[in-house]
Structures are given as structure tokens and as C-alpha cells.
C-alpha positions as CSV (number, residue, x, y, z in Angstrom):
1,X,24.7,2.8,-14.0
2,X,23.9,-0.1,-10.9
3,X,20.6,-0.4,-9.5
4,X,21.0,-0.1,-5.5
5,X,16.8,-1.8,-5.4
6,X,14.9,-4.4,-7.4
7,X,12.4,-2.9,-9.9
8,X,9.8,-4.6,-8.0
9,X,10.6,-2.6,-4.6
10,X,10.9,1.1,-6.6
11,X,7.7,-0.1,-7.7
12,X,6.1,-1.1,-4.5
13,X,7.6,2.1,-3.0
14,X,5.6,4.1,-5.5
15,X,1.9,2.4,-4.5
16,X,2.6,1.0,-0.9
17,X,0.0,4.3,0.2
18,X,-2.3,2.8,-2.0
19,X,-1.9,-0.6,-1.0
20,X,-1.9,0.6,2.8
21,X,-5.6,2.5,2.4
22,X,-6.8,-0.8,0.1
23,X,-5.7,-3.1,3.3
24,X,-7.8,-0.6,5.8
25,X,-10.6,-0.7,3.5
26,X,-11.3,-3.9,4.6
27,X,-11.4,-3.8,8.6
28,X,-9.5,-1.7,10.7
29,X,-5.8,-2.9,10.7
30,X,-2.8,-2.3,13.0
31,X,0.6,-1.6,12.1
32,X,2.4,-5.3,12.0
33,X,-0.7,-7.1,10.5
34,X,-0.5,-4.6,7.4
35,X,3.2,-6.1,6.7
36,X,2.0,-10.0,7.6
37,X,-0.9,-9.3,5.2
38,X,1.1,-7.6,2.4
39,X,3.6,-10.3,2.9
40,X,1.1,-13.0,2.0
41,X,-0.2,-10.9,-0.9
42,X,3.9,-11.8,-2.1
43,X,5.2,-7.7,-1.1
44,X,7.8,-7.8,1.1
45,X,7.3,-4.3,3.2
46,X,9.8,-3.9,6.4
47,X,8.5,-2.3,9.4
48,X,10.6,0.7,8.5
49,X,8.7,1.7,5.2
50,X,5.4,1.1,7.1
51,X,4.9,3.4,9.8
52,X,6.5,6.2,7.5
53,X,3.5,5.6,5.1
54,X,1.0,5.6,8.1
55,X,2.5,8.9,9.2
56,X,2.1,10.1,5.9
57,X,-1.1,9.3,5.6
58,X,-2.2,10.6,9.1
59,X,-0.6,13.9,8.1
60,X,-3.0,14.1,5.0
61,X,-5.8,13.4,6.9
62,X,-6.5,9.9,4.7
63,X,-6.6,7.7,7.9
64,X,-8.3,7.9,11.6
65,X,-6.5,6.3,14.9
66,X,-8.2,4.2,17.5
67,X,-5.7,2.8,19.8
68,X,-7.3,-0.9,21.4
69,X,-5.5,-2.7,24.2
70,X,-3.3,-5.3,23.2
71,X,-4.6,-8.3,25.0
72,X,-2.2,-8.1,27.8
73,X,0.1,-6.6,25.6
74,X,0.7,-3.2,24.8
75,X,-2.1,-1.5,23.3
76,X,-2.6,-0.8,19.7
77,X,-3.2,2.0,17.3
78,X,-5.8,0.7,14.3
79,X,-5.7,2.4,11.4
80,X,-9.0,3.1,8.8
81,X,-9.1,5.6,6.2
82,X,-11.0,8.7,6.7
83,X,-13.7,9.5,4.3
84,X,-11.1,11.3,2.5
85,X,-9.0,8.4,2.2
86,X,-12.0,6.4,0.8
87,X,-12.3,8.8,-2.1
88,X,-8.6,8.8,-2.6
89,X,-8.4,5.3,-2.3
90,X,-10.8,5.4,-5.3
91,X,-9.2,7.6,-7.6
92,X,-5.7,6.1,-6.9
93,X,-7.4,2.5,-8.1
94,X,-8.9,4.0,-11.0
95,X,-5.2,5.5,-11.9
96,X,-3.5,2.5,-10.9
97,X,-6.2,0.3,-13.3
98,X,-5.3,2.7,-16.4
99,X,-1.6,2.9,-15.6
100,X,-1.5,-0.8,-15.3
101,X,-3.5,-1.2,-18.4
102,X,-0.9,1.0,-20.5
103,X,1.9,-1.3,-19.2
104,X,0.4,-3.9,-20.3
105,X,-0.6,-3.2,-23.4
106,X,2.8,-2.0,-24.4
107,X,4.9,-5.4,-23.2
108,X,2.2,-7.5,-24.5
109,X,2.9,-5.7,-27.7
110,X,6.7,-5.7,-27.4
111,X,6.9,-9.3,-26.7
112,X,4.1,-10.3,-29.3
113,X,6.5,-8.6,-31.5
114,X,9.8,-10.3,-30.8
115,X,8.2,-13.8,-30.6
């Protein structure tokens, strides 16, 4: 069986929400600057699988709009989780933090053991 992705985008597909909220958390973001900024952070994220996400999100009520003029430019929609999205944003890290903990502990083990 061929892989069609990396296991690092399946994987990044699976948490980019999270990563999203965790980027609002911060300041109020717009679209673009969420992919420069995850980008930086070494997760390459097209424009295609962002605004998805955001839609996503918007649907479940985890992130409030504010659109801001541009600057001369068009104007832009900022995106902030809701309060709801703070809590998720919370118990997604808390799962994350476990999960990733499991993970590790098992290829720590499984390389320990082949070394």
C-alpha cells in the first residue's frame, strides 16, 4: 500500500483546529498570518486547508469574526476563539499532552530496546 501524504501532514491534518485556536489565543489573527506563523513554527499549512478549518470552527461556534480594514487594502476578517473555543482549546491541549506522552513513551521504549 503507497502513501499519497507524509506522516507528518496526516498528522498536522488531525491537530491543525487545535493549532488554529492555540494561534488565536494569543491576539486576534487573520487568515494569511495564521499560515506565515505556522510556517515559522516548521508546519507547512496551504491556504486551502486554512479557511476550511476557520469555517469549521465558525460553524461550531469556537471562534468570533471582526472584520478590520486592510490598510488600503481590502479589509480583513480576525479570528479569536469564543469562550467556547477557550475551553476547547483547553481540553484539546490536555488530550494532545497525554496522547503525545503515550507516543513517546512507547518509541523511547522501542528504540531503547533495539539500541
Amino acid at each position: 500500500m503507497e502513501e499519497t501524504s507524509t506522516p507528518r501532514a496526516q498528522w498536522l491534518r488531525g491537530v491543525l483546529d487545535m493549532c488554529l485556536l492555540a494561534l488565536m489565543a494569543e491576539a486576534p489573527v487573520y487568515g494569511y498570518e495564521m499560515t506565515v506563523r505556522l510556517a515559522k513554527a516548521g508546519l507547512d499549512v496551504a491556504d486551502g486547508s486554512i479557511y476550511p478549518a476557520l469555517a469549521r470552527l465558525r460553524k461550531r461556534e469556537l471562534v468570533e469574526i471582526e472584520r478590520r480594514s486592510g490598510g488600503g487594502g481590502p479589509a480583513r476578517t480576525y479570528y479569536r476563539p469564543s469562550e467556547a473555543g477557550v475551553q476547547m482549546l483547553r481540553s484539546w491541549s490536555r488530550d494532545w499532552n497525554e496522547f503525545a506522552t503515550s507516543i513517546g513513551s512507547i518509541i523511547s521504549q522501542t528504540t531503547r530496546e533495539e539500541s
